[in-house]
C-alpha positions as CSV (number, residue, x, y, z in Angstrom):
1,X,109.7,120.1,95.8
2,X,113.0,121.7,94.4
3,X,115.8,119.6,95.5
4,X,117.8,122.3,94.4
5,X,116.3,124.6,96.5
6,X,117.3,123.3,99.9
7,X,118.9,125.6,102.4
8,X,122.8,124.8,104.4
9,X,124.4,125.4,107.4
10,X,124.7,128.6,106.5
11,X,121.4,129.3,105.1
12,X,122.4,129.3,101.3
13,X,120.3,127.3,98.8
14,X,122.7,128.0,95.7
15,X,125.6,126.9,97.1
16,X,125.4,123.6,97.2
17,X,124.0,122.7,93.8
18,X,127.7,124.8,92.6
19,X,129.9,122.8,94.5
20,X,128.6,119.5,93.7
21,X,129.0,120.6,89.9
22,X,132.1,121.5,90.9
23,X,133.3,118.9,92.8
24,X,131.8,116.3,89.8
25,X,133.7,118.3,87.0
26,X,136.7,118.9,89.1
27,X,137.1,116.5,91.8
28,X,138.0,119.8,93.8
29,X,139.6,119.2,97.2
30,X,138.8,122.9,98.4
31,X,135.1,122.8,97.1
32,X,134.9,119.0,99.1
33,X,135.6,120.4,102.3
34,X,133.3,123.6,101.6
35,X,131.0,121.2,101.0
36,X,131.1,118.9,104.0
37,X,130.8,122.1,106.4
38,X,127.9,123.3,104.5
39,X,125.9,120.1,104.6
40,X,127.1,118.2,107.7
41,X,128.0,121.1,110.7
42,X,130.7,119.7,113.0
43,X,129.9,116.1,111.4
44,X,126.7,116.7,114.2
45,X,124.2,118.8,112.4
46,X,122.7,117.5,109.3
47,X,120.8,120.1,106.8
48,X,117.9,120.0,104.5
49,X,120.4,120.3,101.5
50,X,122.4,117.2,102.5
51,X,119.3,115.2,101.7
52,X,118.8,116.8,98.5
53,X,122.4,116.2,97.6
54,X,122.3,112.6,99.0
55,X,121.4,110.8,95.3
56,X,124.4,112.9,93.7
57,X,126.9,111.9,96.2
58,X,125.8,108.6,95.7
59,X,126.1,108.7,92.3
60,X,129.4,109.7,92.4
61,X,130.6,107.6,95.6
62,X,132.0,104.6,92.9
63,X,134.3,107.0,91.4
64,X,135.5,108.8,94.8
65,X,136.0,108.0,98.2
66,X,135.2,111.4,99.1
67,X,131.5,111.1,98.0
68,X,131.3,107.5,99.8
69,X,132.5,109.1,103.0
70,X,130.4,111.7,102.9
71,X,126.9,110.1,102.0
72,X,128.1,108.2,104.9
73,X,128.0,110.6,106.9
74,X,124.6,112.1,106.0
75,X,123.6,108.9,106.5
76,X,125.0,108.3,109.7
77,X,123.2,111.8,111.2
78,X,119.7,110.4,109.7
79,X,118.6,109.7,113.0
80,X,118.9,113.2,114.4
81,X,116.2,115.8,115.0
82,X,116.3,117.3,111.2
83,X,113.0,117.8,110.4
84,X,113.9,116.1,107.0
85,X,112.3,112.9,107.3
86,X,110.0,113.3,103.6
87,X,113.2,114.2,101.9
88,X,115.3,111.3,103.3
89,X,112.2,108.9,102.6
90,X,112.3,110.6,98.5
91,X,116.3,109.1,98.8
92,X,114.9,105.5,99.1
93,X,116.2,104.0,96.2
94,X,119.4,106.1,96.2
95,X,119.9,104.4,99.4
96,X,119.4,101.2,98.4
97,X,122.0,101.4,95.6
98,X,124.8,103.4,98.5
99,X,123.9,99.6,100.4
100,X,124.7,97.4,97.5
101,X,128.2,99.7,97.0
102,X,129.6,99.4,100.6
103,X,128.8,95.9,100.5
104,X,130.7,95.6,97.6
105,X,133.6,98.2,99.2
106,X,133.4,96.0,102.3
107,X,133.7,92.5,100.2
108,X,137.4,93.9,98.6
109,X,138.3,94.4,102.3
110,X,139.6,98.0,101.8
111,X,141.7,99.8,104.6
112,X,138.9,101.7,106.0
113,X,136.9,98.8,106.1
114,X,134.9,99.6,110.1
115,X,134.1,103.1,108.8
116,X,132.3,101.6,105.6
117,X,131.3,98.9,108.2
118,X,129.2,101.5,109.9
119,X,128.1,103.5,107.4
120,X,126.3,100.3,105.8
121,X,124.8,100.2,109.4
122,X,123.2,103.6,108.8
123,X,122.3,102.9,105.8
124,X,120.6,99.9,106.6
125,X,118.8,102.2,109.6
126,X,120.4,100.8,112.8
127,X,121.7,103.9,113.8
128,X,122.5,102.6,117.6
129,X,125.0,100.2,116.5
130,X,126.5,102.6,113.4
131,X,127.2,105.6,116.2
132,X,129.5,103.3,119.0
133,X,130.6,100.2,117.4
134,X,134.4,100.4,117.2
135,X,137.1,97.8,116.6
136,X,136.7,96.4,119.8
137,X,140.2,97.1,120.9
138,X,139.0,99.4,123.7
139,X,135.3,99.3,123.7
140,X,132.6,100.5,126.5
141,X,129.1,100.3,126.6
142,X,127.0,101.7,129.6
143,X,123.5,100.0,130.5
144,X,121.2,99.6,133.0
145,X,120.8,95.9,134.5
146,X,117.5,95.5,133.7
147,X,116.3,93.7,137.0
148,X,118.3,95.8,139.3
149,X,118.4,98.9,137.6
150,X,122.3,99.5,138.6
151,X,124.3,100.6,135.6
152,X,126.5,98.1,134.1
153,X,129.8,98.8,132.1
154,X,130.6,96.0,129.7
155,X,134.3,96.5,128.4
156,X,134.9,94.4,125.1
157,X,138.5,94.9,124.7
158,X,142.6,94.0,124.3
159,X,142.2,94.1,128.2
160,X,139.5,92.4,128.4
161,X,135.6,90.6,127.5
162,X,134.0,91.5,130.9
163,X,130.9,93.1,132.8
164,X,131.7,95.0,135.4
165,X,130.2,98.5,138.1
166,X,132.6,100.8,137.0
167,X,134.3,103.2,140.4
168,X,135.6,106.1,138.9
169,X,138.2,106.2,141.6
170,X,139.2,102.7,141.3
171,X,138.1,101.5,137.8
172,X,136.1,98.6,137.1
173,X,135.5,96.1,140.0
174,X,133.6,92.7,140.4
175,X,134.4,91.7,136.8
176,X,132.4,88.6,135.4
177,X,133.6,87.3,131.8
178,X,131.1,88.0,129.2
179,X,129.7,84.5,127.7
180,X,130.1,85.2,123.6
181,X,127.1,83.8,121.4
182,X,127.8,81.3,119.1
183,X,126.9,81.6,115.3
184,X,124.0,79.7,115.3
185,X,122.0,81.5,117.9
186,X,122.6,84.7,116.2
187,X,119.6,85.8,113.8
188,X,118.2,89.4,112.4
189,X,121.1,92.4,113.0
190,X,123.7,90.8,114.9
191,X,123.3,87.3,112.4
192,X,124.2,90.0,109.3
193,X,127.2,92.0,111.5
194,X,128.7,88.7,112.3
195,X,128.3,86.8,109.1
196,X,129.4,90.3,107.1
197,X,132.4,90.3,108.8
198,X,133.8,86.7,108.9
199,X,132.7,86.6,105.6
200,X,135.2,89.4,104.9
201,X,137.9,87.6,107.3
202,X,137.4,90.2,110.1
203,X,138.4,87.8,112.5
204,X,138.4,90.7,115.6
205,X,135.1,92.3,114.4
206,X,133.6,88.7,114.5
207,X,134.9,88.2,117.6
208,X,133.7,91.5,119.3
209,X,129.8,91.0,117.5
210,X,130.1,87.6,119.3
211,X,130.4,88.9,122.7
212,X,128.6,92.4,121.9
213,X,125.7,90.2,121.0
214,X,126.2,87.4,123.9
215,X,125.1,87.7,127.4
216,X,126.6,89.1,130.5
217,X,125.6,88.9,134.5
218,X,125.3,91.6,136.4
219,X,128.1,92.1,139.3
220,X,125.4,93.3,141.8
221,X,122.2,90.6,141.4
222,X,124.0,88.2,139.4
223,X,121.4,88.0,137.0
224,X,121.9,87.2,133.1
225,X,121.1,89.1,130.4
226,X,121.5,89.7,126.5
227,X,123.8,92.9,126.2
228,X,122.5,94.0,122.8
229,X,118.7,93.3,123.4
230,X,119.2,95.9,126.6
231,X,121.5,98.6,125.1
232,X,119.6,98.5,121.7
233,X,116.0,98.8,123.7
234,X,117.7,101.7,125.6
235,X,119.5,103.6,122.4
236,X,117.6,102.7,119.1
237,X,116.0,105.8,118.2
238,X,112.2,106.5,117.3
239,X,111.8,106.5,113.6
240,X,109.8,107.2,110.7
């Protein structure tokens, strides 16, 4: 297959290849954003030729944040209906090199260090957690108790680490405090999310993986549950 050959947003297979000569030789700011709408519509819609410009951008991400951002956000899209799934498999070892360079990115604790944070999620193909986890200063998640079926809100925030049915008159009523994991019970996603970011001396990430990844009761039946087993089994999207 012709990488080159790949068609955009627009329908356009020789676009692409120009501006990322372009943008290489130039460091262009006009042909970055053309290229950005052309391969990622509305940061939503993800296109054939994003995939077959995914190796050059991350060739280039060490020498410009504009190419880390936007591999990113390829990346970050990978889980969408694209059709593309033999052209992002062909980007394996591409990938595998964009993982080791946000770790490193992530290890000099830059200023935009969640939205590398998430796009190593991506890239690491937990798509669930890389498309809601915020800062945890004003963070929801929405889930179903999974013995009572009722949905649960579970706020991790400046206001509060709490479960809770939410009344959209009144708010959130019959809080109950979330119970945070510690480290050692952690293992296989949340073990690497936690560890990544103390190591990195995220003390308020750490803090929010703890509770994200602890257990929280239900305000109707009481019962107990893990909050990222449930909202991962009802989010994490069918793969390759």
């Amino acid at each position: 297959m012709n990488r080159t050959r790949l068609h955009d947003c627009h329908g356009d297979v020789d676009r692409v290849p120009a501006l990322l000569a372009r943008v290489e030789a130039e460091g262009d700011a006009e042909a970055w954003a053309e290229l950005g709408h052309r391969l990622v519509l509305e940061d939503d819609l993800v296109f054939p030729a994003a995939f077959g410009a995914l190796p050059g951008l991350i060739r280039l991400a060490p020498k410009t944040a504009r190419a880390l951002r936007l591999a990113g956000t390829i990346l970050r899209r990978a889980a969408g209906h694209h059709g593309c799934d033999e052209l992002l498999a062909d980007c394996a070892d591409a990938v595998a090199d964009f993982r080791d360079l946000l770790d490193r990115h992530l290890r000099s604790r830059p200023v935009d260090y969640l939205a590398t944070f998430v796009d190593l999620l991506a890239a690491k193909e937990e798509y669930h957690w890389s498309a809601v986890l915020g800062d945890f200063t004003d963070d929801f998640y929405h889930l179903p108790c999974p013995h009572c079926s009722v949905e649960v809100t579970i706020a991790i925030g400046d206001y509060g680490r709490y479960s809770a049915i939410r009344d959209w008159h009144v708010g959130d009523v019959d809080r109950r405090e979330l119970r945070p994991v510690s480290s050692e019970e952690l293992s296989g996603t949340g073990r690497w999310m936690h560890e990544t970011a103390v190591r990195d001396g995220q003390e308020a990430l750490a803090d929010g993986i703890a509770h994200l990844f602890g257990r929280a009761e239900c305000p109707r039946c009481a019962s107990v549950f893990a909050i990222a087993d449930e909202y991962a089994s009802a989010n994490r999207p069918v793969l390759r």
